[in-house]
PQR file with spaces between the fields and no chain letter, atoms N, CA, C, O and H, PARSE charges and radii, in Angstrom:
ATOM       1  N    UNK     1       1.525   50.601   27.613 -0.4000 1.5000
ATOM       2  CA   UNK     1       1.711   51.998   27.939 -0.0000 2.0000
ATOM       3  C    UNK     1       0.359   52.567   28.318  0.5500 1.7000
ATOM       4  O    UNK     1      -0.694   52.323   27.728 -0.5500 1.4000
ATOM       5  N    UNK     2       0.512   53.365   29.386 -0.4000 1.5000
ATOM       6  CA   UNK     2      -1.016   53.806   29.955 -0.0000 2.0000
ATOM       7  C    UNK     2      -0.463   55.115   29.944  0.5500 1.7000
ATOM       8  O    UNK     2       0.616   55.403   30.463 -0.5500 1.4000
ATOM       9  H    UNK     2       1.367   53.564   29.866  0.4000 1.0000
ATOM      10  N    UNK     3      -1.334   56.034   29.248 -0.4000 1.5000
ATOM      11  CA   UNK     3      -1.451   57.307   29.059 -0.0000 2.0000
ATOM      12  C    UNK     3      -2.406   57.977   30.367  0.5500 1.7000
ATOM      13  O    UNK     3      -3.625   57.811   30.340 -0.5500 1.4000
ATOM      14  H    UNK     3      -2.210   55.800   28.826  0.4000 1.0000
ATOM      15  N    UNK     4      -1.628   58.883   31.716 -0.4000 1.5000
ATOM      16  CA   UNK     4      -2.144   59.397   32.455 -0.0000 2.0000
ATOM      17  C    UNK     4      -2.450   60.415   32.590  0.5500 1.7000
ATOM      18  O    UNK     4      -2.944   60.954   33.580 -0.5500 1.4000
ATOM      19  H    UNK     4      -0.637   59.018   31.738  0.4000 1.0000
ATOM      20  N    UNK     5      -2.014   61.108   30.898 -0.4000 1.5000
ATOM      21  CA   UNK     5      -2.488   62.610   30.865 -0.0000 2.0000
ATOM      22  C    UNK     5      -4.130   62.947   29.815  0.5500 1.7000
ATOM      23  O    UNK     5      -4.856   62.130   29.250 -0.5500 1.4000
ATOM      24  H    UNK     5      -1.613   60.670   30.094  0.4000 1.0000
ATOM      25  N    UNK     6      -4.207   64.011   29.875 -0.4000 1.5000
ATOM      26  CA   UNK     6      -5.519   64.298   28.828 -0.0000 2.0000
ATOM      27  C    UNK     6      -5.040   64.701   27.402  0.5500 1.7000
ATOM      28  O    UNK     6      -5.793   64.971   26.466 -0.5500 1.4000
ATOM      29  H    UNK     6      -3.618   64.676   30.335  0.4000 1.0000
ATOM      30  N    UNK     7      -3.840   64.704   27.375 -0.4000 1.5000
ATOM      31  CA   UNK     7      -3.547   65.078   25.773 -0.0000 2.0000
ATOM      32  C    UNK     7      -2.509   63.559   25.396  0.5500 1.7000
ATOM      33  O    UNK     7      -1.574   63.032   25.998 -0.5500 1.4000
ATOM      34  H    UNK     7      -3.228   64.485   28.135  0.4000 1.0000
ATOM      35  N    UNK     8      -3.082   63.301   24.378 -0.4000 1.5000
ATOM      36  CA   UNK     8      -2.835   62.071   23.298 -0.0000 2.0000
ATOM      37  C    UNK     8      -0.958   62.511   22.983  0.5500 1.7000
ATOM      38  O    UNK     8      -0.484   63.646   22.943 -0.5500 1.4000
ATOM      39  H    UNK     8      -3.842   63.729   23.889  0.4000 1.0000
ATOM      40  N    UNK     9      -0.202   61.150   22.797 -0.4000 1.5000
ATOM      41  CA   UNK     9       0.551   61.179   22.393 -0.0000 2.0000
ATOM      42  C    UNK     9       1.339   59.628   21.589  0.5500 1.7000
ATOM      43  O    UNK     9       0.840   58.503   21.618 -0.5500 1.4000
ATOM      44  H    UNK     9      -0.588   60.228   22.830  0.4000 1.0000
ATOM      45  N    UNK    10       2.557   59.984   20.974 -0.4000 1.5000
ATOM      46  CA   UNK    10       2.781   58.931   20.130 -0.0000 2.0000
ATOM      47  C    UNK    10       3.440   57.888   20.657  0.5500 1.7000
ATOM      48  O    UNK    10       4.489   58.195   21.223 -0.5500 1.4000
ATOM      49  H    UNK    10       2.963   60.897   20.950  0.4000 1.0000
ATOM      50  N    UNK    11       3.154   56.752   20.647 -0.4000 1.5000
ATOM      51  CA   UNK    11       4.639   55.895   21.151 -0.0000 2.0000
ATOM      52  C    UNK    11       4.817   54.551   20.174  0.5500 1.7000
ATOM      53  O    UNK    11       3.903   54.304   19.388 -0.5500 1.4000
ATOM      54  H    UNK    11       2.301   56.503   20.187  0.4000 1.0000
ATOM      55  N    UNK    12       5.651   53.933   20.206 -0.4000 1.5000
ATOM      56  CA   UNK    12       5.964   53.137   19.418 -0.0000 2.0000
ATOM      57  C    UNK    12       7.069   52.259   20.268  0.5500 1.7000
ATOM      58  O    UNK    12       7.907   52.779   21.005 -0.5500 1.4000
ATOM      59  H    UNK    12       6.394   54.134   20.844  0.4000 1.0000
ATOM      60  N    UNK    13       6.899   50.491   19.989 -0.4000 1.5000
ATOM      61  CA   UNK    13       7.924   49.604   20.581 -0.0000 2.0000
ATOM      62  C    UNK    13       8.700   49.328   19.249  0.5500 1.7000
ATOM      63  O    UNK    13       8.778   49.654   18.064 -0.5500 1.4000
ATOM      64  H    UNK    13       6.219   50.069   19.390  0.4000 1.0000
ATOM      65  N    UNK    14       9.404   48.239   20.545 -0.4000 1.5000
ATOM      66  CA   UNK    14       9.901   47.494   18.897 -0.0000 2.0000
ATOM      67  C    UNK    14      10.279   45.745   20.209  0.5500 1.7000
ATOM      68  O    UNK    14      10.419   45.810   21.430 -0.5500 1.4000
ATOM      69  H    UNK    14       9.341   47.974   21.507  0.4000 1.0000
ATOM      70  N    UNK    15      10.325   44.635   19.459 -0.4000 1.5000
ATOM      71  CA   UNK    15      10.251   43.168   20.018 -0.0000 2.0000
ATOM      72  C    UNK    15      11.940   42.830   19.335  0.5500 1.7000
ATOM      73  O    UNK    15      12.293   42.924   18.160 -0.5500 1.4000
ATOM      74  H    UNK    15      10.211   44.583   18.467  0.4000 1.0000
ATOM      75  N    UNK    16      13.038   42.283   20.947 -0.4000 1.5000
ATOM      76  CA   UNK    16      13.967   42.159   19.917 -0.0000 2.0000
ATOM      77  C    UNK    16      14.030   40.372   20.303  0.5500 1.7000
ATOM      78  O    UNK    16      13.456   39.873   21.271 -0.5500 1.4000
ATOM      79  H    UNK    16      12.752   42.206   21.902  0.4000 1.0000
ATOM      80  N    UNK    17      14.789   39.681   19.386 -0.4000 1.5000
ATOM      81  CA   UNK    17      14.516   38.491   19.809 -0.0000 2.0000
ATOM      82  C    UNK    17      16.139   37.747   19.538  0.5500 1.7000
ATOM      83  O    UNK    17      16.791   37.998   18.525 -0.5500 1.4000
ATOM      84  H    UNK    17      15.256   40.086   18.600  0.4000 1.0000
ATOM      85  N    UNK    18      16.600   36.858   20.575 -0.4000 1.5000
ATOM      86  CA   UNK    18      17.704   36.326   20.094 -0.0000 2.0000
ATOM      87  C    UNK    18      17.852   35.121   19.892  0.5500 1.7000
ATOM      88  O    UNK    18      17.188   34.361   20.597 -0.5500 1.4000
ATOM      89  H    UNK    18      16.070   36.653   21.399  0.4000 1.0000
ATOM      90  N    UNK    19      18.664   34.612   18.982 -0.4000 1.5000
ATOM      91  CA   UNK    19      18.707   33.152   18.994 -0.0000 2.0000
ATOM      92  C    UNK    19      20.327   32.385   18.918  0.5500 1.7000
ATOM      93  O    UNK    19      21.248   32.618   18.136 -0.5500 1.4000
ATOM      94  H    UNK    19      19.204   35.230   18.410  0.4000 1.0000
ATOM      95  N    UNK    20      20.261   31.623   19.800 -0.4000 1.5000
ATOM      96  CA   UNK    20      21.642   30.837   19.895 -0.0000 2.0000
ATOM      97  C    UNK    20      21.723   30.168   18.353  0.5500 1.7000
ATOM      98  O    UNK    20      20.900   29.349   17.944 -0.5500 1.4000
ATOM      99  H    UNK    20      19.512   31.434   20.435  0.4000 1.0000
ATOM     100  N    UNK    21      23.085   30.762   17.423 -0.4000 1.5000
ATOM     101  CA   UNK    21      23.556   29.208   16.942 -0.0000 2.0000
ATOM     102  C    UNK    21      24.725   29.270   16.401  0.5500 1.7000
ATOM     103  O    UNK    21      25.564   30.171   16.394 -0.5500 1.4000
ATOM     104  H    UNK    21      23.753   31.427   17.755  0.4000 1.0000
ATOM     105  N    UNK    22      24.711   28.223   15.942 -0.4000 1.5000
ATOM     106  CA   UNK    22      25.829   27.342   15.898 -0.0000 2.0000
ATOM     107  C    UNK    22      27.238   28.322   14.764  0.5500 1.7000
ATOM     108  O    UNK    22      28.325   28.706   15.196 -0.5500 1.4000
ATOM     109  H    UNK    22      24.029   27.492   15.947  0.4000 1.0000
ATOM     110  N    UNK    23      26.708   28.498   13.285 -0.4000 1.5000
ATOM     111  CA   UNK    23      27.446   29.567   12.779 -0.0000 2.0000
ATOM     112  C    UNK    23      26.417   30.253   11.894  0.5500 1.7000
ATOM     113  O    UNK    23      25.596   29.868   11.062 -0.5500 1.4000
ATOM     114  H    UNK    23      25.825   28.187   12.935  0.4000 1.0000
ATOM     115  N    UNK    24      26.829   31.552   12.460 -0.4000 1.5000
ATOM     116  CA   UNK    24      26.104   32.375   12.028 -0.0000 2.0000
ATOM     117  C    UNK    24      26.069   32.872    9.973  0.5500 1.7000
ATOM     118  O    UNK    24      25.466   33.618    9.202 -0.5500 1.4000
ATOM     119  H    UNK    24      27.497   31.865   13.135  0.4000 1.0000
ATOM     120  N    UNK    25      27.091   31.904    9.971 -0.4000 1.5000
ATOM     121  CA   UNK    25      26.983   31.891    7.911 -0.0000 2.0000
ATOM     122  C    UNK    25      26.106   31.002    7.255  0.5500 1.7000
ATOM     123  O    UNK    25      25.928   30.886    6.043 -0.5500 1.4000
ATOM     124  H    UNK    25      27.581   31.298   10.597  0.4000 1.0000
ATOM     125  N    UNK    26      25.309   30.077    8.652 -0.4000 1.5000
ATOM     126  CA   UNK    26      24.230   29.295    8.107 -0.0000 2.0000
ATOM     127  C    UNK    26      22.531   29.826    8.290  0.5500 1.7000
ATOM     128  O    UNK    26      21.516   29.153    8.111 -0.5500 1.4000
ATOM     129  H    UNK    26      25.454   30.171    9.637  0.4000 1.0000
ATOM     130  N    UNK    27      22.632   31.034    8.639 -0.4000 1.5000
ATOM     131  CA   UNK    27      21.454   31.475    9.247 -0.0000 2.0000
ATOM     132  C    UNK    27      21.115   32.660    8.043  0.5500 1.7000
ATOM     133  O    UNK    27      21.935   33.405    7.505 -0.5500 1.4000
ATOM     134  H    UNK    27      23.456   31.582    8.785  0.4000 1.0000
ATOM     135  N    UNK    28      19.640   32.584    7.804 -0.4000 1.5000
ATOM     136  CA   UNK    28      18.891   32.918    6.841 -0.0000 2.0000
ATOM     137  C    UNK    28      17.641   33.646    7.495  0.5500 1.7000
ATOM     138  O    UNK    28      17.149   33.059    8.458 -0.5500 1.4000
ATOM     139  H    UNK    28      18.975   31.979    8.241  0.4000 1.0000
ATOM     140  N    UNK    29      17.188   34.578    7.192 -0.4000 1.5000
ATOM     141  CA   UNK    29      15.655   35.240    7.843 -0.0000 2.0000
ATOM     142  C    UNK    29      14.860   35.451    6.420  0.5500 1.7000
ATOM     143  O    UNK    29      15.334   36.355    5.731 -0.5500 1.4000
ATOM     144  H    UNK    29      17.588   35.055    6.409  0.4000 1.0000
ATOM     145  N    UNK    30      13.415   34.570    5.720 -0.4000 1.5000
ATOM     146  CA   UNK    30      12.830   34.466    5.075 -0.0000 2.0000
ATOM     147  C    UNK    30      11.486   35.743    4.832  0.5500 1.7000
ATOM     148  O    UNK    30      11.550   36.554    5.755 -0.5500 1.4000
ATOM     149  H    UNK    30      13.030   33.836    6.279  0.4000 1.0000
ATOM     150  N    UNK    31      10.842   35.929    4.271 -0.4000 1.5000
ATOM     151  CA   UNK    31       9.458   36.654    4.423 -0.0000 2.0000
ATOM     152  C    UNK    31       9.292   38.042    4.042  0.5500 1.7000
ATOM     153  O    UNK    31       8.394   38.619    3.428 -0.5500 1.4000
ATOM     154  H    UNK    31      10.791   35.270    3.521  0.4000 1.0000
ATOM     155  N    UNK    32      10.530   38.489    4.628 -0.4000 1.5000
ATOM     156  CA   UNK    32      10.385   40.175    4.900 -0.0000 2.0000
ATOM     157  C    UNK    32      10.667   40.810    3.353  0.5500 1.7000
ATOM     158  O    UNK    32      10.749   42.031    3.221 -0.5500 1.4000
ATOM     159  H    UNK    32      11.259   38.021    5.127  0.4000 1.0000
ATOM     160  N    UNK    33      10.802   39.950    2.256 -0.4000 1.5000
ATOM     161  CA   UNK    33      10.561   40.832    1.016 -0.0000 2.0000
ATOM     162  C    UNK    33       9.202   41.544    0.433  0.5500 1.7000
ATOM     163  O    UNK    33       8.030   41.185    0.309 -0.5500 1.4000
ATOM     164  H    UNK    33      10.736   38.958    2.364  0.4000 1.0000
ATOM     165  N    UNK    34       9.937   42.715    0.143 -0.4000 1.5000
ATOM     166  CA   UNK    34       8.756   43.849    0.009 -0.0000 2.0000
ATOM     167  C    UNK    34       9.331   45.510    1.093  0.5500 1.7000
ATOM     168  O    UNK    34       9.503   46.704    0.846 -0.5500 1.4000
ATOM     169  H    UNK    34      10.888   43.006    0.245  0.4000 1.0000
ATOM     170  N    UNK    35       9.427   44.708    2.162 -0.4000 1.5000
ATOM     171  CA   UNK    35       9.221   45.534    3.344 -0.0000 2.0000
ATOM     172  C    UNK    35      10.406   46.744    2.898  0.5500 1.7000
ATOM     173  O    UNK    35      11.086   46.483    1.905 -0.5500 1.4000
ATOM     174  H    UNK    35       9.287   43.738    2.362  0.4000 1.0000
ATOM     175  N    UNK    36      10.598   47.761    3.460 -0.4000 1.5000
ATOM     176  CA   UNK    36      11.708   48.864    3.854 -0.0000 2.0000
ATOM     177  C    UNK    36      12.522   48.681    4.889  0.5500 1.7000
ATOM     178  O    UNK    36      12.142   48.768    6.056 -0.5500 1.4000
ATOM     179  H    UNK    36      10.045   47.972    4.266  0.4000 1.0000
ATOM     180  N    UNK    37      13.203   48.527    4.685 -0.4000 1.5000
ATOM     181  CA   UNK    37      14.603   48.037    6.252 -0.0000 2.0000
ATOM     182  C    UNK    37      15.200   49.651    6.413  0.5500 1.7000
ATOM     183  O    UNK    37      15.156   50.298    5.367 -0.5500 1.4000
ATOM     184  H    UNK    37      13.512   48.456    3.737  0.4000 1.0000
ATOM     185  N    UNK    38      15.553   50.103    7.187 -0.4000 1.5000
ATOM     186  CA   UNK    38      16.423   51.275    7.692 -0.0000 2.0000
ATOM     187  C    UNK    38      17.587   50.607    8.420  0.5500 1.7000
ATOM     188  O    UNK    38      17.467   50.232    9.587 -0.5500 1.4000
ATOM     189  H    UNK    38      15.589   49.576    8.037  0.4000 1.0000
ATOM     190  N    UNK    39      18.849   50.444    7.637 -0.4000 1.5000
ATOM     191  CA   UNK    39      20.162   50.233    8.209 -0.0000 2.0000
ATOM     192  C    UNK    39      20.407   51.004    9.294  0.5500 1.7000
ATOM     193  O    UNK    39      19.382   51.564    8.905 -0.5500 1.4000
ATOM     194  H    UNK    39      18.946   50.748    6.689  0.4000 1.0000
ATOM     195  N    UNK    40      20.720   51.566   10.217 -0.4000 1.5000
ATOM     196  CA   UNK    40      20.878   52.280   11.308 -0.0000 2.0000
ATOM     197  C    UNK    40      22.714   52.526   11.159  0.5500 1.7000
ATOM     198  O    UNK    40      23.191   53.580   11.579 -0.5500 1.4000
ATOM     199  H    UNK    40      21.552   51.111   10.533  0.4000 1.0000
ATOM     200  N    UNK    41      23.409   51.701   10.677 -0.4000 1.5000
ATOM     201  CA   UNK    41      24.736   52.156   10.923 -0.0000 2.0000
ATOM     202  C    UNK    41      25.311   52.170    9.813  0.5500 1.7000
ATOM     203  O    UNK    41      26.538   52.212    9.723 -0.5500 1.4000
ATOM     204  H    UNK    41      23.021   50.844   10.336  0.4000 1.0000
ATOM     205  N    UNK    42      24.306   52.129    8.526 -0.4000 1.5000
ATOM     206  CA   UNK    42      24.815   53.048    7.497 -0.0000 2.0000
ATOM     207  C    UNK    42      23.891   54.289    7.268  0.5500 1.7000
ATOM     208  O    UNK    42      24.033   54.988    6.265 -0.5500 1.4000
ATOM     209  H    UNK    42      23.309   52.096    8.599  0.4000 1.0000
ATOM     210  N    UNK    43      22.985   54.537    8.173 -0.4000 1.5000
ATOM     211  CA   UNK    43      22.137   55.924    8.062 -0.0000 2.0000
ATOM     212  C    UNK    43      21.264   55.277    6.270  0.5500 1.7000
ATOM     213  O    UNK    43      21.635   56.045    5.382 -0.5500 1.4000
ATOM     214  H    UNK    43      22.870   53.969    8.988  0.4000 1.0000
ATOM     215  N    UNK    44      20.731   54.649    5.952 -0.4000 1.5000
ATOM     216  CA   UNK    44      20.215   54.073    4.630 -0.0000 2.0000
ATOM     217  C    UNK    44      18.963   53.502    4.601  0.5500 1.7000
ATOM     218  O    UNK    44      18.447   53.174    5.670 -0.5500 1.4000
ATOM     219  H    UNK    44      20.430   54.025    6.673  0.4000 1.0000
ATOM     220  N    UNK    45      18.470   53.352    3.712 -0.4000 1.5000
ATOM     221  CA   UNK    45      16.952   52.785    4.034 -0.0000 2.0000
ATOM     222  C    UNK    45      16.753   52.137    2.335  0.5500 1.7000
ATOM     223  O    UNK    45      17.000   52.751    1.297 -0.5500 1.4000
ATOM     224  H    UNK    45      18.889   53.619    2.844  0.4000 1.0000
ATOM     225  N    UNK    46      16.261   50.803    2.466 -0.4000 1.5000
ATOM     226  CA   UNK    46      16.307   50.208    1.341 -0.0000 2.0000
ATOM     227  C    UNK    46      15.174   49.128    1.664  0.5500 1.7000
ATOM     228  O    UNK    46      14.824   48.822    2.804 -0.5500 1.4000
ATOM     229  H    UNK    46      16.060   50.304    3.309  0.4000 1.0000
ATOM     230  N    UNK    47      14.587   48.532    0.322 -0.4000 1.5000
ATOM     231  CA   UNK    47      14.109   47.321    0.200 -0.0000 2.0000
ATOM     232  C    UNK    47      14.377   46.052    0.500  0.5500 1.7000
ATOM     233  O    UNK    47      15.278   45.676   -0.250 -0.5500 1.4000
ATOM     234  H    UNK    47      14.871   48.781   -0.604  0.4000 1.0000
ATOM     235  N    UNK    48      14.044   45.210    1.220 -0.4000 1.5000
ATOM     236  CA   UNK    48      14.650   43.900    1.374 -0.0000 2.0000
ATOM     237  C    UNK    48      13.907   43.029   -0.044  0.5500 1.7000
ATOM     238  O    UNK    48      12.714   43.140   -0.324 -0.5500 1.4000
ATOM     239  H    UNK    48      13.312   45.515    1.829  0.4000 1.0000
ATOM     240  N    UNK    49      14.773   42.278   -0.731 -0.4000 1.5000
ATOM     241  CA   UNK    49      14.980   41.927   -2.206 -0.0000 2.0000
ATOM     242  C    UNK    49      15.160   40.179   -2.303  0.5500 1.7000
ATOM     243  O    UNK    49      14.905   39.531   -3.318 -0.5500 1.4000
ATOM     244  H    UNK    49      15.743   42.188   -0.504  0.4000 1.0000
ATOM     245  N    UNK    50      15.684   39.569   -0.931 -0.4000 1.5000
ATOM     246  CA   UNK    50      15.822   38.335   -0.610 -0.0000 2.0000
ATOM     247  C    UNK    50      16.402   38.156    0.908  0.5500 1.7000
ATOM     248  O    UNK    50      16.931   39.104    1.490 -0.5500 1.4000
ATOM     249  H    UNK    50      15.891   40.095   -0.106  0.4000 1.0000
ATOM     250  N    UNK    51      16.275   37.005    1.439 -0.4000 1.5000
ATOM     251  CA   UNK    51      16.631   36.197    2.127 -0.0000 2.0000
ATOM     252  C    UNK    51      17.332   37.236    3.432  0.5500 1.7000
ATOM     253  O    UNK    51      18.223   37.731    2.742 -0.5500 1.4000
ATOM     254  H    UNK    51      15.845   36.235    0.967  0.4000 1.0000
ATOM     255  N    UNK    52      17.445   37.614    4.243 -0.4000 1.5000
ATOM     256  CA   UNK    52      18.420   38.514    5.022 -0.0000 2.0000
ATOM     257  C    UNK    52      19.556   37.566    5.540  0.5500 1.7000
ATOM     258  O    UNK    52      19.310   36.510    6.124 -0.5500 1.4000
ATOM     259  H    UNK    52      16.721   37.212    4.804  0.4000 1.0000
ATOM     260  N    UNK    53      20.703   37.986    5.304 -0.4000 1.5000
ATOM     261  CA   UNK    53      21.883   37.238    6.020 -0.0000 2.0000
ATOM     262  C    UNK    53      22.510   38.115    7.002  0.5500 1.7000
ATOM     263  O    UNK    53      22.205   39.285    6.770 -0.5500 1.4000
ATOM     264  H    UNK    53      20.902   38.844    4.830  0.4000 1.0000
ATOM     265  N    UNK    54      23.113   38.008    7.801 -0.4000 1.5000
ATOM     266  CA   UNK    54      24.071   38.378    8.533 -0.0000 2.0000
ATOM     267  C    UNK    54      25.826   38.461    7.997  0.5500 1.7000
ATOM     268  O    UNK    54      26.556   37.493    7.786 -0.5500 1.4000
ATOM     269  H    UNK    54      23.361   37.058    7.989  0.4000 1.0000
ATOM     270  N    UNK    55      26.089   39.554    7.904 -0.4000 1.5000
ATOM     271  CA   UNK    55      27.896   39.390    7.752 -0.0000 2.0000
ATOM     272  C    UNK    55      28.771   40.257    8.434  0.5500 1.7000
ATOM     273  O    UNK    55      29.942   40.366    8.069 -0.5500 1.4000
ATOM     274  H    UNK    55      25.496   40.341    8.076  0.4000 1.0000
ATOM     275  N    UNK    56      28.251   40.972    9.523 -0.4000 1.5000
ATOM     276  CA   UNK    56      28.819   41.778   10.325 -0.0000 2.0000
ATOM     277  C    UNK    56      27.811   42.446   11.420  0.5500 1.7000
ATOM     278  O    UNK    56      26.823   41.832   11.824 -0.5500 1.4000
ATOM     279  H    UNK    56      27.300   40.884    9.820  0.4000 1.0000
ATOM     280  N    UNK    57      28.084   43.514   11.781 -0.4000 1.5000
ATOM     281  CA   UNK    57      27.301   43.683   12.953 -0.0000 2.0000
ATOM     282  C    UNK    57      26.371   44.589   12.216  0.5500 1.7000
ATOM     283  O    UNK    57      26.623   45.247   11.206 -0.5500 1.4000
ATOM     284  H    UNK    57      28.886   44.013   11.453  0.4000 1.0000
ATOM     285  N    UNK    58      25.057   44.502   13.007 -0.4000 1.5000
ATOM     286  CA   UNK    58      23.576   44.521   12.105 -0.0000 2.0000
ATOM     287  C    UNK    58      22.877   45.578   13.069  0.5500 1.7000
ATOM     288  O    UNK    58      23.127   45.249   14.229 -0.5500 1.4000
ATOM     289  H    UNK    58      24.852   43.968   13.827  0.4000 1.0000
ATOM     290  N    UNK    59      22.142   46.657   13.020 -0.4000 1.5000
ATOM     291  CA   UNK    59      21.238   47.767   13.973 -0.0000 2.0000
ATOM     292  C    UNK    59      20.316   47.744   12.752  0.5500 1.7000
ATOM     293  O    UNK    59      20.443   48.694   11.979 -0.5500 1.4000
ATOM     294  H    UNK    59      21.939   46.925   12.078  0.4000 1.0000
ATOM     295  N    UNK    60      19.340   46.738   12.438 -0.4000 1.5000
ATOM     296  CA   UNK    60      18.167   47.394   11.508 -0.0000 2.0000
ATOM     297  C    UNK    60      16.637   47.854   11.969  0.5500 1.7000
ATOM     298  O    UNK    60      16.407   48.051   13.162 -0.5500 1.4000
ATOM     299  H    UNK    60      19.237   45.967   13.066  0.4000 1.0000
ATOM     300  N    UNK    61      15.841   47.978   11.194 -0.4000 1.5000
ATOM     301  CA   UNK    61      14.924   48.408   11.954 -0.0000 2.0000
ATOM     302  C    UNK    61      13.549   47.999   10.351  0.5500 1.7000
ATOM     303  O    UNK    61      13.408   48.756    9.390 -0.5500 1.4000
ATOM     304  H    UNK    61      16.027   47.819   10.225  0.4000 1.0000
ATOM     305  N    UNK    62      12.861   46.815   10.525 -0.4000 1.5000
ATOM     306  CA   UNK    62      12.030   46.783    9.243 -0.0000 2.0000
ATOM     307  C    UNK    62      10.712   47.535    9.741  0.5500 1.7000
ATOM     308  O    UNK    62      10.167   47.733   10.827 -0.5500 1.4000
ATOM     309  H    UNK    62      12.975   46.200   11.305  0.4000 1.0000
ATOM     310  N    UNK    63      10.467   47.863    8.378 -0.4000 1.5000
ATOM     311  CA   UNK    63       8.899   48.864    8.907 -0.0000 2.0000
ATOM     312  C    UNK    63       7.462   47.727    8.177  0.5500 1.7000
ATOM     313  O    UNK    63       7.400   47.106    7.115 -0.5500 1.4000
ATOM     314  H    UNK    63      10.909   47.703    7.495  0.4000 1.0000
ATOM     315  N    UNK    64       6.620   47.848    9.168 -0.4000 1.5000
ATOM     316  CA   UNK    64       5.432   47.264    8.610 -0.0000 2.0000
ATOM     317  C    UNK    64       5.503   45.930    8.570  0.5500 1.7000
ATOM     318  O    UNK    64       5.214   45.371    7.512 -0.5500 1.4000
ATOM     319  H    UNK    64       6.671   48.352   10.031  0.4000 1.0000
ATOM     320  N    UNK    65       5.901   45.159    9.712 -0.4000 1.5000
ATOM     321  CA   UNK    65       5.990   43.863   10.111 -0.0000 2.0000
ATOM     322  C    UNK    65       4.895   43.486   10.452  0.5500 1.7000
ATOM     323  O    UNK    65       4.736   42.334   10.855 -0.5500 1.4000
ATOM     324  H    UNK    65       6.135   45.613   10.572  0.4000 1.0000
């Protein structure tokens, strides 16, 4: 992002990434304990505590990756 004005402003991305497989009841995302997750489609914001799984359709958003 190239800022072409003289007054500063905020922006923020986000990286989404996909991956093919096989069934999705075998897939696990490691690390992110500690962090704050914001559920997006339950309006909620919580700790991640273990392992992230998938069991339905997912809009999250972790902070401080």
């Amino acid at each position: 992002v190239h800022n072409t004005d003289t007054k500063d402003f905020t922006f923020t991305g986000s990286f989404h990434t996909y991956f093919a497989c096989e069934d999705i009841n075998d897939v696990a995302v490691g690390g992110l304990e500690g962090l704050t997750v914001l559920d997006r489609l339950a309006d909620k914001e919580d700790t991640v505590t273990s392992d992230v799984t998938i069991a339905g359709p997912v809009d999250s958003v972790y902070y401080d990756v």
